[in-house]
C-alpha positions in Angstrom: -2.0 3.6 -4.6 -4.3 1.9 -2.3 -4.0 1.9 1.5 -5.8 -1.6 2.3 -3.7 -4.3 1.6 -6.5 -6.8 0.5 -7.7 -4.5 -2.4 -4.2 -4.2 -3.2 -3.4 -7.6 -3.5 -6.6 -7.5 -5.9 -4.6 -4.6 -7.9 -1.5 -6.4 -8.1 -3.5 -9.3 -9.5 -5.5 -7.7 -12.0 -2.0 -5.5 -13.4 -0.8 -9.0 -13.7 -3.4 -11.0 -15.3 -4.0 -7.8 -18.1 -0.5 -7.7 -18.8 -0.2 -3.9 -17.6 2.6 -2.0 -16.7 1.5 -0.1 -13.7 2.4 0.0 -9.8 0.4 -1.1 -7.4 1.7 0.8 -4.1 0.2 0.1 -0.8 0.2 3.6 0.9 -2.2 6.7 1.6 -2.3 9.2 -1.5 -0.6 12.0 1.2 2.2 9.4 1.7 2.8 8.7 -1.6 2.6 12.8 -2.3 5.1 13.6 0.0 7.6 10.6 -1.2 10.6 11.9 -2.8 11.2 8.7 -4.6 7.6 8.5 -6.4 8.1 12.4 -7.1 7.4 12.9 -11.2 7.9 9.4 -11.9 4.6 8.8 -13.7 2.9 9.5 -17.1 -0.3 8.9 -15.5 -1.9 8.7 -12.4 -5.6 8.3 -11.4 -8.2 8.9 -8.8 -11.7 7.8 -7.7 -13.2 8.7 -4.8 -10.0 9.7 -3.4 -11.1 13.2 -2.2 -13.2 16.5 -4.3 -12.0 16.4 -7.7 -9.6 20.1 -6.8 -7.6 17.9 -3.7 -7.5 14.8 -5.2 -5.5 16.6 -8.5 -3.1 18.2 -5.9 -2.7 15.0 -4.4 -1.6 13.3 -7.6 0.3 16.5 -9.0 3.7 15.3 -7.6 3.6 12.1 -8.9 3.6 12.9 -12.2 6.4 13.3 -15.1 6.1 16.5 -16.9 4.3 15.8 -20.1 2.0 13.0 -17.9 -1.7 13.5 -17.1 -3.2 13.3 -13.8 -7.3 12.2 -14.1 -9.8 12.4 -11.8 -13.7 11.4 -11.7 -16.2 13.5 -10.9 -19.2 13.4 -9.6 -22.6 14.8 -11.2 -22.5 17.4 -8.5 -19.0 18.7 -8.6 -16.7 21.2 -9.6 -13.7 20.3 -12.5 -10.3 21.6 -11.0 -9.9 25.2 -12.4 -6.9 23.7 -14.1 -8.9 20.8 -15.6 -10.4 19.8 -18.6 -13.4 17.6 -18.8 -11.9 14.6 -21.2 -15.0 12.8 -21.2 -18.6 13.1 -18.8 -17.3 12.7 -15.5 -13.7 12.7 -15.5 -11.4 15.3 -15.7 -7.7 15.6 -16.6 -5.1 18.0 -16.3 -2.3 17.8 -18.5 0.9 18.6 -17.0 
């Protein structure tokens, strides 16, 4: 999710040219949360700089499958998620 519509467009390119499957959805993280179609519809979702690590989790909470992951980088300075696990140095998951 990415509310800018040029960095977007730069998403959309790069999930082409790599081949991924992933969407690229041009909306605020708290309107995508609160969408009852992207509800639990992902195995993974991601966030970087979105918001401290503990929001930005409960931002991407609802739009993720049980059994999915959500993962969220943290800064040197921050504080993991009390349901998170540090995965690797400065990024934390929480397995859902």
């Amino acid at each position: 999710m990415e509310p800018r519509t040029r960095r977007a467009a730069f998403l959309e390119e790069v999930v082409r040219e790599l081949g991924l499957t992933a969407q690229v959805i041009v909306a605020t993280a708290e309107g995508c949360a609160a969408d009852p179609d992207l509800a639990r519809t992902h195995v993974l979702a991601t966030a970087r700089a979105l918001a401290a690590p503990e929001a930005a989790t409960g931002l991407l909470r609802p739009l993720v499958a049980p059994g999915g992951t959500v993962a969220v980088f943290v800064g040197s300075e921050a504080q993991l998620p009390p349901e998170a696990e540090e995965w690797a140095e400065g990024l934390a998951i929480v397995r859902l």
